[in-house]
N, CA, C and O of each residue as an XYZ file, in Angstrom:
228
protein
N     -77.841     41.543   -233.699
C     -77.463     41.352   -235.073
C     -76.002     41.740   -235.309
O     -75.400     41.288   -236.283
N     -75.438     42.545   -234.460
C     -74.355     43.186   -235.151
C     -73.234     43.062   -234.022
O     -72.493     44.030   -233.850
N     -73.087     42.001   -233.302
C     -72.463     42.181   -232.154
C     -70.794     42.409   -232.344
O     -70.072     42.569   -231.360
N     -70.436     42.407   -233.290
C     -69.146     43.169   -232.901
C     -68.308     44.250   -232.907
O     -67.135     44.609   -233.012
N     -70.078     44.809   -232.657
C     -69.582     46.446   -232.513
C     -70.004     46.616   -231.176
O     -70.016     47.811   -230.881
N     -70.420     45.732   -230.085
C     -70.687     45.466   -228.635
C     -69.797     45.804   -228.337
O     -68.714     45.250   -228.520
N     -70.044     47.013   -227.685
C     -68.970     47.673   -226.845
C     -68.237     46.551   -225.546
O     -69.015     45.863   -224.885
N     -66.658     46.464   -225.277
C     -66.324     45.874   -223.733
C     -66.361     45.895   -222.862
O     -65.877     47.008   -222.656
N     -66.539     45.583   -222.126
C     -66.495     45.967   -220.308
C     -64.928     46.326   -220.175
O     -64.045     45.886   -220.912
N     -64.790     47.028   -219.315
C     -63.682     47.566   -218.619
C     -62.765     46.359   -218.360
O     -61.735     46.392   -219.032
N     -62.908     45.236   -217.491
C     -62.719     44.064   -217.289
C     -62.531     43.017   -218.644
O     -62.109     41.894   -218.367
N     -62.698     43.191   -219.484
C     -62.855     42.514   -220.872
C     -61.513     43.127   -221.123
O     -60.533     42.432   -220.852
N     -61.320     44.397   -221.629
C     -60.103     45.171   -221.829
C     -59.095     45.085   -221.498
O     -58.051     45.213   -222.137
N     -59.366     44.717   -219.825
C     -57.867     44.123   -219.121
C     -57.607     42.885   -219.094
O     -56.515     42.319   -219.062
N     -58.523     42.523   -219.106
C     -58.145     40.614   -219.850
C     -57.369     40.767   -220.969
O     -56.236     40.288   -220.926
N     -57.667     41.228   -221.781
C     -57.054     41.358   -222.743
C     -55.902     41.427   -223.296
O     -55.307     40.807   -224.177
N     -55.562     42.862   -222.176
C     -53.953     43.441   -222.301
C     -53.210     42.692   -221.035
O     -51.996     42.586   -220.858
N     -54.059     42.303   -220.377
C     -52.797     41.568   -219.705
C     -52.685     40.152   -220.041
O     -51.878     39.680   -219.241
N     -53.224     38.979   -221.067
C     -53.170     38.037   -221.947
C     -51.977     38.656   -223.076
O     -51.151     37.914   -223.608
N     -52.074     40.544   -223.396
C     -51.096     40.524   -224.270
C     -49.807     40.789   -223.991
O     -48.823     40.356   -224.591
N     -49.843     41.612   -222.935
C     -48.321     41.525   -221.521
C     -47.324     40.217   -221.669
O     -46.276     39.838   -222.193
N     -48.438     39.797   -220.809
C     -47.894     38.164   -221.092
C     -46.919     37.353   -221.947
O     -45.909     36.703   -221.677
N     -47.726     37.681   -223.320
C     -47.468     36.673   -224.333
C     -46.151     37.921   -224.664
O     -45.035     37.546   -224.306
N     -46.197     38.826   -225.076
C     -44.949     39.557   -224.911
C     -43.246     39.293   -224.099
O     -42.135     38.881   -224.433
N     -43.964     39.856   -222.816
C     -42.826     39.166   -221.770
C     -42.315     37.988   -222.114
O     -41.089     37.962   -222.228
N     -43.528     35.963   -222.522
C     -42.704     35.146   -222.427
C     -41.754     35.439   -223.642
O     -40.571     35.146   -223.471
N     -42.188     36.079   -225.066
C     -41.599     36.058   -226.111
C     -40.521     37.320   -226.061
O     -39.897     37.742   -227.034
N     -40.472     37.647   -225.176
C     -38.845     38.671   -225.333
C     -37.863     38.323   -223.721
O     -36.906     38.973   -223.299
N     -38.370     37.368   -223.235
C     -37.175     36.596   -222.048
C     -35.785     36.264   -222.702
O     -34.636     36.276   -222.262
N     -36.517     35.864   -224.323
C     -34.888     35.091   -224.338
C     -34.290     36.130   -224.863
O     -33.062     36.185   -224.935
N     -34.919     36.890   -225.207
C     -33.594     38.435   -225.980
C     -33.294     39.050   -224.924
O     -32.090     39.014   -224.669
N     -34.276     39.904   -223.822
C     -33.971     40.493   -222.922
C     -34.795     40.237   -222.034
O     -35.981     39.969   -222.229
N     -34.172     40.303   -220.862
C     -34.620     39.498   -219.365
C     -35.119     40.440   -218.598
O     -36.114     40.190   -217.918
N     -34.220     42.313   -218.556
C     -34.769     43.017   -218.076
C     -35.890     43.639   -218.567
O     -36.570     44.116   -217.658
N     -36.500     43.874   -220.077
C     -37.424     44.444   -220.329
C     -38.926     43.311   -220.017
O     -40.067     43.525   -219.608
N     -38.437     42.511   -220.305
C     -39.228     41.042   -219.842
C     -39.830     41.369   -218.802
O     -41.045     41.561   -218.830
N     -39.239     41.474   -217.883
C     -39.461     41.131   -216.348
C     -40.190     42.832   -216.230
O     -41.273     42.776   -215.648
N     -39.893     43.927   -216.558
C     -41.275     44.850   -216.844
C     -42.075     44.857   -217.385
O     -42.860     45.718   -216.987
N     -42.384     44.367   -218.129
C     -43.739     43.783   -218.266
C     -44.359     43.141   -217.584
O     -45.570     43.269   -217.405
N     -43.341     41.990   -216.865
C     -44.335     41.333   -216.363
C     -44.631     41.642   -214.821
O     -45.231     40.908   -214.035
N     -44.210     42.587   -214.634
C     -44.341     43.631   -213.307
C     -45.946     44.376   -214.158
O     -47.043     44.298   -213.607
N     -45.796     44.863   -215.153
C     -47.031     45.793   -215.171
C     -48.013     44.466   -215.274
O     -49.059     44.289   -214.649
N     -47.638     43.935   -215.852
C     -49.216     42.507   -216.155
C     -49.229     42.323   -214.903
O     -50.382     42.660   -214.637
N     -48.776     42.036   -213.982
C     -49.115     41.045   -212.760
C     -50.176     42.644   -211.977
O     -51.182     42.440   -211.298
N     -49.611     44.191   -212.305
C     -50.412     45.154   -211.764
C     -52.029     44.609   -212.216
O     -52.994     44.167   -211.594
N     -51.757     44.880   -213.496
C     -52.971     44.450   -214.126
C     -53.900     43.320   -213.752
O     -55.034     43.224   -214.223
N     -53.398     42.499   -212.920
C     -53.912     41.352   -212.468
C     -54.504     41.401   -211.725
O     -55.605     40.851   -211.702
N     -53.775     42.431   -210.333
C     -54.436     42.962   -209.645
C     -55.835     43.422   -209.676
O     -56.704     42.924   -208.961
N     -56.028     44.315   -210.460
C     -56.954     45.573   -210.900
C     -58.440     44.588   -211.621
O     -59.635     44.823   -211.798
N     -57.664     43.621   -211.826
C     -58.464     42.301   -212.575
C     -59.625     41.550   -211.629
O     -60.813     41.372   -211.896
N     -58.942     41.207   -210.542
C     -59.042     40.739   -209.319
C     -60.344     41.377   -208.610
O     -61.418     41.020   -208.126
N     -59.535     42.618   -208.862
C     -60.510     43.540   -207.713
C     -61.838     43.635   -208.413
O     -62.790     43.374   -207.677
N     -62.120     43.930   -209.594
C     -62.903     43.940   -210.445
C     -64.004     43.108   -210.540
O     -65.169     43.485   -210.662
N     -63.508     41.677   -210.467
C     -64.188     40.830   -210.464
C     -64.644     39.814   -208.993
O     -65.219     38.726   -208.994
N     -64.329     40.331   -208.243
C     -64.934     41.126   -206.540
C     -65.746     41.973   -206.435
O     -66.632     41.805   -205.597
N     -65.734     43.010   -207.134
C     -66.804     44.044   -206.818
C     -68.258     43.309   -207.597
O     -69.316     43.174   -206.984
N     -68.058     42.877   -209.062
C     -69.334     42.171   -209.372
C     -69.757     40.837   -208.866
O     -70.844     40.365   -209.201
């Protein structure tokens, strides 16, 4: 009845933030290239961790 108080999976969470990495990074390339490109160093970590995740299940 009340599902959107359904708690996330761990894996749900990082979908998430690294969908919001993302959209970040492409939207601050054109101001700045170096903060950009950290982000998209931590998202691509995140990708990782994503990966593995969805290997173990």
């Amino acid at each position: 009845m009340f599902y959107w108080t359904k708690d996330k999976s761990n894996l749900d969470k990082l979908q998430k933030r690294y969908c919001r990495l993302m959209k970040n990074a492409y939207n601050l390339a054109i101001k700045n290239k170096e903060k950009s490109d950290l982000l998209h160093e931590e998202a691509s970590k995140l990708l990782i961790e994503i990966k593995k995740l969805q290997h173990q299940s």
